[in-house]
C-alpha positions as a printed Julia matrix, in Angstrom:
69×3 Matrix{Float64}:
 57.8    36.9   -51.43
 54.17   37.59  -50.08
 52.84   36.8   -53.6
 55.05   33.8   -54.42
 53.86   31.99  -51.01
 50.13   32.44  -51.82
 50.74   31.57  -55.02
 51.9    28.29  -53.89
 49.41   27.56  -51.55
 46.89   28.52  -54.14
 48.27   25.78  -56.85
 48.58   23.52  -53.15
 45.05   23.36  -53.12
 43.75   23.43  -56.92
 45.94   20.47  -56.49
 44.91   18.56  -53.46
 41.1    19.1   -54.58
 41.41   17.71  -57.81
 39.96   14.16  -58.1
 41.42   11.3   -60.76
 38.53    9.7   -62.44
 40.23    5.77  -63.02
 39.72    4.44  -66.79
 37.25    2.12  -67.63
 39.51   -1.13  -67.19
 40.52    0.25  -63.73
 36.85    0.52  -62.57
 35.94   -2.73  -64.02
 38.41   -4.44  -61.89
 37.23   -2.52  -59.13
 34.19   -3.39  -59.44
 35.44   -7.15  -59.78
 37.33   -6.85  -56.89
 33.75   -5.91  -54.76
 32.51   -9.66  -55.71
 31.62  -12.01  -52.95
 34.11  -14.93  -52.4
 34.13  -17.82  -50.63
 36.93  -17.68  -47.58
 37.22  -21.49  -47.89
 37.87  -22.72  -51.48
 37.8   -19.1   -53.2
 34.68  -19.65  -55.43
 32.66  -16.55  -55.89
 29.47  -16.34  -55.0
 26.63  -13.99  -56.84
 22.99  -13.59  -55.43
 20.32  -11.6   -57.04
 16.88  -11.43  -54.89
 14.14  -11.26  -57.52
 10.73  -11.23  -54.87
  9.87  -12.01  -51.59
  6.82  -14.19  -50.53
  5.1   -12.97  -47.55
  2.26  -14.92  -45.79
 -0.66  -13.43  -43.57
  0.82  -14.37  -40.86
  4.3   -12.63  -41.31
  6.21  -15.24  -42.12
  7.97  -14.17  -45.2
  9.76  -16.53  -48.34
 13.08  -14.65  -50.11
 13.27  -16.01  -53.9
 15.72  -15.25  -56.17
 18.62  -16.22  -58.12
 22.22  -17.77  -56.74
 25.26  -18.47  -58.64
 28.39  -20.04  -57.47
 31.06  -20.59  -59.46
């Protein structure tokens, strides 16, 4: 009986440490899922900073590309 219980708990936890890696469609629309959208009208929104400006006196100028659509 001794043997059969830790047994069990044995497979228990092989079992409840083993992670499920999700196939490629699954993480696509995962990662589709993790876009930006617009509350209001549902449009997705997609910003990409490419550089920011900065003058001597602080005052810095974000550029970069937005899409929205």
């Amino acid at each position: 009986m001794k043997k059969i219980l830790t047994l069990a708990l044995f497979i228990l936890s092989i079992s409840l440490s083993a992670q499920v890696m999700p196939s490629p469609d699954a993480a696509s629309l995962i990662k589709s899922i993790n876009t930006p959208v617009n509350l209001y009208n549902g449009v997705a929104t997609v910003s990409i900073p490419l550089y920011e400006a900065t003058a001597n006196n602080g005052a810095s100028v974000p550029v970069g590309l937005q899409y929205t659509g």
